[in-house]
Phi, psi and omega in degrees: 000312157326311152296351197280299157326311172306284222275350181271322194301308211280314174328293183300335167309319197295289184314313183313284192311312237263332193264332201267329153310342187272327183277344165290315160341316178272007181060058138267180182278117206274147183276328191335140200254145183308176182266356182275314149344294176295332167268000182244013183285324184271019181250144139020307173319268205302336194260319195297350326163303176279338198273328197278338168253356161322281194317321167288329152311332192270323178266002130315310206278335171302304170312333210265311162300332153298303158307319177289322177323288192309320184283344159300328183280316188313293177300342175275334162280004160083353166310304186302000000 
């Protein structure tokens, strides 16, 4: 999973980079992420950072299929 997270980060950078030359070109305003940003987007940290919020995410959403289940039984047993 981890590399998987890299190489999609380093694909969109590519793309990120290869659009954001193009607006400079046109004297827009360049978007380019600091570089401190940038070393820590590739550390350990970051991924785990990341993985930890997949996981809080995954456990929203289960929760979240518990409440309509439940609130689905409620009406059906006439409680709601």
């Amino acid at each position: 999973m981890h590399k998987e997270l890299i190489e999609t980060y380093k694909t969109d950078r590519k793309q990120y980079y290869l659009e954001d030359s193009v607006k400079s070109k046109r004297g827009e305003e360049s978007g380019t992420p600091h570089r401190g940003l940038e070393a820590f987007i590739e550390t350990e940290l970051n991924l785990s950072i990341a993985e930890s919020i997949l996981d809080y995410t995954r456990y929203l959403i289960s929760l979240e299929k518990k409440k309509m289940q439940l609130e689905h039984d409620a009406k059906i047993r006439g409680i709601a």
